[in-house]
C-alpha positions as CSV (number, residue, x, y, z in Angstrom):
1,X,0.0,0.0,0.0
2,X,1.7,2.8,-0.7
3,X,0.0,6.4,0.3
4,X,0.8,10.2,0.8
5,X,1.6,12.0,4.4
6,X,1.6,15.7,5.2
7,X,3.7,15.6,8.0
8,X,3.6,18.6,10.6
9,X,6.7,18.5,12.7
10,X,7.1,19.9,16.3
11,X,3.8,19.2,17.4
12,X,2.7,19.9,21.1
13,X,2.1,15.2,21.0
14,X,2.6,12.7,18.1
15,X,-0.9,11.7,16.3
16,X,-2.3,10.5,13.3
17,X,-4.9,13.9,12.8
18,X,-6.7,12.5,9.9
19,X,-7.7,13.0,5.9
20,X,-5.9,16.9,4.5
21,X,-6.6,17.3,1.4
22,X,-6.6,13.9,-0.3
23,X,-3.5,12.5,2.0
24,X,-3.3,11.4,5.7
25,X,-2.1,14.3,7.9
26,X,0.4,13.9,10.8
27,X,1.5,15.5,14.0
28,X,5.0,14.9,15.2
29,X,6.7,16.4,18.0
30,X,9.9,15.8,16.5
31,X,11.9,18.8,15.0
32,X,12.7,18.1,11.6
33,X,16.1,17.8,12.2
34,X,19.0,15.4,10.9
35,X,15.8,12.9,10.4
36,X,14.0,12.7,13.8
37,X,10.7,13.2,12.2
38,X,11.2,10.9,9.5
39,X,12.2,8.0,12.5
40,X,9.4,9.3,14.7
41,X,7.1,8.8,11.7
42,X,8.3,5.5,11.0
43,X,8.1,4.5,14.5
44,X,4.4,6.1,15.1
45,X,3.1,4.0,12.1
46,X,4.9,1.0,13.0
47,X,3.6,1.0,16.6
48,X,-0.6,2.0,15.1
49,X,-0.3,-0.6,12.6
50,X,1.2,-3.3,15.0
51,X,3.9,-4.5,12.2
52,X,7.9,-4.0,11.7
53,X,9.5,-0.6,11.3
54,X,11.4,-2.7,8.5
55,X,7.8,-3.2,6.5
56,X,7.5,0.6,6.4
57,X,9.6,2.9,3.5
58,X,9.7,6.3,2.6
59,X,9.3,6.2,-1.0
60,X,9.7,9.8,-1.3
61,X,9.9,13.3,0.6
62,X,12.6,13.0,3.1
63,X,13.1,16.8,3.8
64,X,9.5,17.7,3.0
65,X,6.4,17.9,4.5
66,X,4.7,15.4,2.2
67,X,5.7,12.1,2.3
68,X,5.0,9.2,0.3
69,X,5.2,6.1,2.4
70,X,5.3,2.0,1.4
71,X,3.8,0.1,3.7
72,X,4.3,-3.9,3.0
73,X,0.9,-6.6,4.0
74,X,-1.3,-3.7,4.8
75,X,-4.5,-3.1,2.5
76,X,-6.3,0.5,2.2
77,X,-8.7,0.2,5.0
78,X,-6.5,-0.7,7.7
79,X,-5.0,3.1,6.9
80,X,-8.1,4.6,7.1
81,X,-9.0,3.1,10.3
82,X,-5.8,5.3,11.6
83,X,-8.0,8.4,10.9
């Protein structure tokens, strides 16, 4: 499944917000900084998701706000349940 992720770094708490716009929107209290939102990202979907950091990729995006992530064995509607 591979999706899009507007990603708003140094958020007062780390949540999934919802649907912005045609892609899933993010909080992170991570500053984007040498990659600390990127991991928290990783981390925050691996642990909502219940499956491997290693299943999750960032396809694309790395020093922007929107993302594009790969997650492996995961359909569509088990990513909109996050929201």
């Amino acid at each position: 499944m591979v999706f899009d992720v507007r990603v708003i770094p140094r958020a007062s708490k780390s949540e999934i917000v919802g649907e912005y716009n045609g892609n899933l929107k993010v909080k992170l209290s991570s500053p984007p900084i040498d990659g600390a939102a990127n991991k928290e990202l990783i981390n925050l979907f691996s642990k909502h998701l219940k499956i491997p950091k290693g299943s999750i990729e960032m396809i694309k995006g790395e020093t922007s706000r929107l993302k594009t992530i790969s997650v492996k064995d995961v359909n569509k509607s088990t990513i909109l349940d996050l929201c």
